[in-house]
VMD Tcl script that draws the C-alpha trace (Angstrom):
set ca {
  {-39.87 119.62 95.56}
  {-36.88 120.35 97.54}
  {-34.71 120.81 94.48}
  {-37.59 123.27 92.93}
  {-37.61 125.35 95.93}
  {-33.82 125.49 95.75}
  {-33.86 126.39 92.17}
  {-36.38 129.22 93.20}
  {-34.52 130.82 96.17}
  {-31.16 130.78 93.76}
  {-32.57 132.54 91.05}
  {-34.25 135.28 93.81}
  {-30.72 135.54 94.96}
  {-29.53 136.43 91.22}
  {-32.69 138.89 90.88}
  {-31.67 140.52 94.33}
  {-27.75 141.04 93.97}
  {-25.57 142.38 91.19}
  {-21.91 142.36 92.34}
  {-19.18 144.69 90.78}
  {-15.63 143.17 91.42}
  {-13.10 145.79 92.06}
  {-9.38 145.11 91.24}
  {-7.99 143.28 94.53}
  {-10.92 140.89 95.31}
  {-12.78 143.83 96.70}
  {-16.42 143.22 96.13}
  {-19.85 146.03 96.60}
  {-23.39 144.68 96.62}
  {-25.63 147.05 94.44}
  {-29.44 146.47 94.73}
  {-31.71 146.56 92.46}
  {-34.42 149.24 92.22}
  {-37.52 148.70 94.52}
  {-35.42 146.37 97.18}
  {-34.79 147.22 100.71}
  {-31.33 148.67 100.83}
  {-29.97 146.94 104.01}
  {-26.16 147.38 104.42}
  {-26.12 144.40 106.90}
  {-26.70 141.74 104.14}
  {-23.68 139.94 102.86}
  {-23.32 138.50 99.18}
  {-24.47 134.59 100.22}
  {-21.26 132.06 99.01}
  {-22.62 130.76 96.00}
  {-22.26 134.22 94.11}
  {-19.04 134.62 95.29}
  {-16.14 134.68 92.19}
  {-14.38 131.25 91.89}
  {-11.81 131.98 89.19}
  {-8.44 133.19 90.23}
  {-7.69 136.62 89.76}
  {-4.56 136.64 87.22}
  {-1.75 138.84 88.19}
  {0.00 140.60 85.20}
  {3.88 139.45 84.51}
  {4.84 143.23 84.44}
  {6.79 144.87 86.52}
  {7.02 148.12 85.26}
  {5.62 150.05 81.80}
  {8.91 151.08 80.91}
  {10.06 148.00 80.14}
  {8.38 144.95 78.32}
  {8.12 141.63 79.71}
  {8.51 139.50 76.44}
  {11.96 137.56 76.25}
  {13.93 139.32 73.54}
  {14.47 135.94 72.35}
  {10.48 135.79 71.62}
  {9.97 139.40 70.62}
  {11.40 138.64 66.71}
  {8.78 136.11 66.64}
  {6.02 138.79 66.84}
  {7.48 140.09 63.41}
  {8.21 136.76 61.69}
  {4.89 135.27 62.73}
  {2.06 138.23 62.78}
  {-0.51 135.21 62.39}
  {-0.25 134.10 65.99}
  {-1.79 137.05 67.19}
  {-5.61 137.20 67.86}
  {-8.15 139.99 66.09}
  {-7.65 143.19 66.71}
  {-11.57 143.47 66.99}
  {-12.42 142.17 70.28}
  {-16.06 141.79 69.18}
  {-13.99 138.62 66.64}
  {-12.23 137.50 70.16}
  {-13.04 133.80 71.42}
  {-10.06 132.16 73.39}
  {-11.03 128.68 72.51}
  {-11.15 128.71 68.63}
  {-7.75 131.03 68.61}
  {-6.29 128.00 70.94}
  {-7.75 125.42 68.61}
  {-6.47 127.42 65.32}
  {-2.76 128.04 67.06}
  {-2.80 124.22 67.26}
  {-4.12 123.35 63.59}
  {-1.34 126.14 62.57}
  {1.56 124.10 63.98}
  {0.66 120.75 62.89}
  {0.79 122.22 59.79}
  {3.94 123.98 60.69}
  {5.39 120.36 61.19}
  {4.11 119.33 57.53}
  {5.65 122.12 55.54}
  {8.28 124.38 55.62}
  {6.84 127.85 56.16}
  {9.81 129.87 56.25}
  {10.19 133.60 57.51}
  {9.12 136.32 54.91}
  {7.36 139.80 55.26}
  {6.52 142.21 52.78}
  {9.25 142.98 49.90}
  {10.28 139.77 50.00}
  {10.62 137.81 46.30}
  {9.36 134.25 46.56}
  {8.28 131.03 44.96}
  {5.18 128.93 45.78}
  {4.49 125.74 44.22}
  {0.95 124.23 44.63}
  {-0.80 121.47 43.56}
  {-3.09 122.16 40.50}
  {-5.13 119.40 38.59}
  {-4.63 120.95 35.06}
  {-1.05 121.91 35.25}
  {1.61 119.54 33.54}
  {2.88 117.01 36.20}
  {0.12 118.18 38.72}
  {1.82 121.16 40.01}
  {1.94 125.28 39.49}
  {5.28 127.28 40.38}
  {4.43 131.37 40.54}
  {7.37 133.78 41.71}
  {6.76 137.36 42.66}
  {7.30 139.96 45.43}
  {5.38 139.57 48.82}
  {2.74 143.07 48.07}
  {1.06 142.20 51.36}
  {0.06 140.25 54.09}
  {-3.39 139.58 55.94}
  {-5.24 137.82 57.85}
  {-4.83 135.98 61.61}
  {-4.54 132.35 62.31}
  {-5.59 129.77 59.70}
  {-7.38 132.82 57.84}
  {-3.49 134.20 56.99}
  {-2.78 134.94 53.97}
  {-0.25 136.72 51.15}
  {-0.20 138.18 47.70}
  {2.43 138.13 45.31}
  {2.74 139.91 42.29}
  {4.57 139.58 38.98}
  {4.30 140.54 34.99}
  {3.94 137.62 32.83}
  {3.95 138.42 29.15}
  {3.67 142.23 29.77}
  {0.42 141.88 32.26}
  {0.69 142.65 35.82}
  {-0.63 139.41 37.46}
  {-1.11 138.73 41.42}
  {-2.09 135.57 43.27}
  {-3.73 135.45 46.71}
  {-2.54 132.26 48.75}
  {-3.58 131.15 52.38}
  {-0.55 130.67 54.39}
  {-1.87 127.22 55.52}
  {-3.92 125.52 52.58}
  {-2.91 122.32 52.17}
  {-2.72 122.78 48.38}
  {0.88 124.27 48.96}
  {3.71 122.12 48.97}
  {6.55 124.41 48.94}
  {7.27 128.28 49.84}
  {10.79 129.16 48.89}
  {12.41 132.49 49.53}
  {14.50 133.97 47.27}
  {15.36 137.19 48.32}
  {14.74 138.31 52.04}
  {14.36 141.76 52.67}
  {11.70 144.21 53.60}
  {10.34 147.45 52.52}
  {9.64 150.68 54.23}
  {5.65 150.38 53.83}
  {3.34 147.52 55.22}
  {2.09 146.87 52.33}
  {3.34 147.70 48.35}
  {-0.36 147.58 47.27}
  {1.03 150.84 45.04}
  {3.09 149.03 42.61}
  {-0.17 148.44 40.41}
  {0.54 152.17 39.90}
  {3.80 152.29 39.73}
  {6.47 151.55 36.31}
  {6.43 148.01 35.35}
  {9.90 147.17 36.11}
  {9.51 147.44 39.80}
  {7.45 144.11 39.16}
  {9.36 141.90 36.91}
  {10.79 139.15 38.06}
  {12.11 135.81 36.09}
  {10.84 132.58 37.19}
  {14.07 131.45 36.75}
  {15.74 133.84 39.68}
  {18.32 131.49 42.19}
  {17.84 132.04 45.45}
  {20.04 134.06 47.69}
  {22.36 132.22 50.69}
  {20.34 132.10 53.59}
  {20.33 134.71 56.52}
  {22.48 133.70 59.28}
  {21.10 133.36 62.56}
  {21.50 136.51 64.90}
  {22.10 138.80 61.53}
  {18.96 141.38 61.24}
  {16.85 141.29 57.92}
  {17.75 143.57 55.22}
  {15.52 146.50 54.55}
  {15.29 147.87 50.79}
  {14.92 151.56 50.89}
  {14.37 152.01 47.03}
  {11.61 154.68 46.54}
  {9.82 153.67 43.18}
  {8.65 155.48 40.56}
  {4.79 156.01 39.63}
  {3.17 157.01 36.77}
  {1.57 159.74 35.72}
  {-0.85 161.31 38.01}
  {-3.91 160.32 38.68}
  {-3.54 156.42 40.01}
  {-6.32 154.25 40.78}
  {-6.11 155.29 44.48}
  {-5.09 157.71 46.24}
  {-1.81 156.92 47.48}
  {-0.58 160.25 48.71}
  {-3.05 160.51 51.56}
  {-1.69 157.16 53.25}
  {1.66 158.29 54.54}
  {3.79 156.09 52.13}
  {7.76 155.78 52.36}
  {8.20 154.15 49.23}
  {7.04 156.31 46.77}
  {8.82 159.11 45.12}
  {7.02 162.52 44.89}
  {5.58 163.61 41.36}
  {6.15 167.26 39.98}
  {3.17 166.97 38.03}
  {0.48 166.69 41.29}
  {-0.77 169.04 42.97}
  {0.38 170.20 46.13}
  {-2.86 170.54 47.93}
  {-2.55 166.28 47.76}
  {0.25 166.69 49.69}
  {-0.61 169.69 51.88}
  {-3.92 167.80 52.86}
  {-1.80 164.52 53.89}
  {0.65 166.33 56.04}
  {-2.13 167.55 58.06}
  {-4.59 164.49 58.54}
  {-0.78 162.81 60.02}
  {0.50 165.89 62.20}
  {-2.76 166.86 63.31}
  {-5.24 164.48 63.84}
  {-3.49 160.47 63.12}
  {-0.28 161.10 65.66}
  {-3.17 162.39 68.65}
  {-5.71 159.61 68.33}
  {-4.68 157.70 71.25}
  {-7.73 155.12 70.91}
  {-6.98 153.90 67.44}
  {-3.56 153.10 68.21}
  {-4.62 151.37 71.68}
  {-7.51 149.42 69.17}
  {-4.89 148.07 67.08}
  {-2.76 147.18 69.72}
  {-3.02 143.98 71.65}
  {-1.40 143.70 75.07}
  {2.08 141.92 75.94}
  {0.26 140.07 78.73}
  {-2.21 138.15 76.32}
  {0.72 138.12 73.73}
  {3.46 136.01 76.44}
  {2.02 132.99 76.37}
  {1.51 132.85 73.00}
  {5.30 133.54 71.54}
  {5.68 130.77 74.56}
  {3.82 128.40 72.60}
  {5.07 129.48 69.64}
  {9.27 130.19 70.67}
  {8.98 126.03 72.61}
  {7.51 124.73 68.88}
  {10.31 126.91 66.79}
  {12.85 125.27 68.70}
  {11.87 121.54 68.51}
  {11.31 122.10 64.76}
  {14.55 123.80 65.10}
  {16.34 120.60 66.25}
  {14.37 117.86 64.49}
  {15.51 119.26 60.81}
  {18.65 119.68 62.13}
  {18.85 115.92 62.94}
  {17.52 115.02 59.69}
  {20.08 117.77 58.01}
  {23.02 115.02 59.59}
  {21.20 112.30 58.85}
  {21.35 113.09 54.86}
  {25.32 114.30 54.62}
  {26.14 110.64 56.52}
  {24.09 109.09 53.83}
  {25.55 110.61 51.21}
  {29.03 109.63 52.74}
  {28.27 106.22 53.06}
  {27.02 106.25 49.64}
  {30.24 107.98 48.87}
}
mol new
graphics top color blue
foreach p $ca { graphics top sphere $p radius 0.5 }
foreach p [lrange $ca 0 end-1] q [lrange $ca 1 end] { graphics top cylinder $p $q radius 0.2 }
display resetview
């Protein structure tokens, strides 16, 4: 009975008060309509907040608070980072997915890549000669966060455009090489499906390049392709691309139209650039997670790098 009656007089407590915590710990009691306003009452202890209030790491806005040493990781890893959609938010499952994402890190080589860059998967296929499928093509974009993260490469085979959608972490993959590292001027190079062929041709036979040495910044490709003949399958002059060269034969209302949706309206929208945003002070501790695991993979293949030239001298 006693624990009924305490059950009772809790839950009268929750109808009675609704608290609003104020930055600093500060806390107002508003009632609820039809109960006696009485400024004397205090919130009882048991609605009281028990979690810690967490101070941000920042010190000022004109500076950021992510180590420089972390802040190429945001680039070379855009996985990491959670939904822009908060509604898609849920702390636990991105912690659970950033773990399944380096386990798998420790697996298989994932090395760094973004969009431009000319690659070579090799996964495992069942009806492929000696169980396994090589495709090479340029990186045409990148989606997705954590294990959802995926790529699309594109290539011609036998004259026909032909692109393949992997996920970054399927276990089907056993080896992403790089070829060529570089980048583009656009996010994405979606427009090549529009543009002449030879901007997509690669040989499956291409050598890869030296690696990039560490501290030396990625290369950036500022070649402006060519499209074809206007009208494309989309329309790719209202989306503010750098990498596409400007057609005598369109109209200039296409392009008139474009310069004002950017000037005007996309550069002043203040919320959709805060919505795809997300803050430095959820992102630290993430690159922390992230930067501590780079480095011990860092090390061990390092180790195992000596470990095969002694071998081979030995064998020697």
């Amino acid at each position: 009975m006693n624990s009924i009656y305490r059950s009772r007089r809790f839950f009268s407590n929750l109808l009675r008060y609704q608290l609003v915590i104020f930055q600093g710990s500060k806390q107002s009691i508003h009632y609820r309509k039809g109960l006696k306003k009485d400024p004397t009452n205090k919130v009882p202890a048991r609605l009281k907040p028990i979690d810690p209030i967490v101070e941000s790491a920042r010190k000022s806005f004109g500076k950021t608070i992510i180590p420089p040493e972390l802040a190429e990781l945001r680039f070379a890893y855009p996985e990491f980072l959670p939904s822009f959609v908060k509604e898609h938010r849920n702390p636990i499952l991105e912690k659970v997915m950033r773990d399944d994402m380096l386990k798998r890190r420790t697996v298989i080589d994932i090395p760094e890549f973004y969009v431009g860059t000319i690659m070579a998967v090799t996964i495992t296929d069942h009806w492929a000669s000696g169980k396994l499928s090589k495709f090479v093509g340029i990186c045409i974009e990148r989606n997705g966060q954590g294990t959802f993260a995926n790529f699309t490469l594109r290539n011609r085979v036998d004259g026909q455009g032909v692109e393949i959608r992997y996920d970054l972490y399927n276990p089907t993959i056993q080896e992403i090489q790089v070829l060529k590292l570089e980048k583009r001027l656009d996010d994405h190079l979606l427009y090549l499906r529009d543009a002449l062929p030879k901007y997509s041709e690669f040989p499956f036979d291409l050598p890869p390049e030296p690696p990039r040495k560490a501290g030396e910044p990625v290369p950036i490709n500022t070649i402006q392709v060519e499209m074809k003949e206007w009208p494309w399958t989309k329309k790719w002059e209202f989306k503010n691309l750098k990498g596409i060269q400007k057609l005598p034969n369109m109209p200039d209302y296409n392009y008139l139209n474009k310069w004002k949706r950017i000037n005007e309206l996309a550069q002043f929208d203040l919320m959709s650039q805060y919505r795809q945003h997300v803050s430095e002070d959820e992102q630290l501790p993430i690159w922390n997670q992230v930067g501590e695991h780079h480095e011990n993979i860092r090390k061990t293949r390092e180790i195992e790098r000596r470990r095969k030239l002694i071998r081979k001298d030995l064998n020697a």
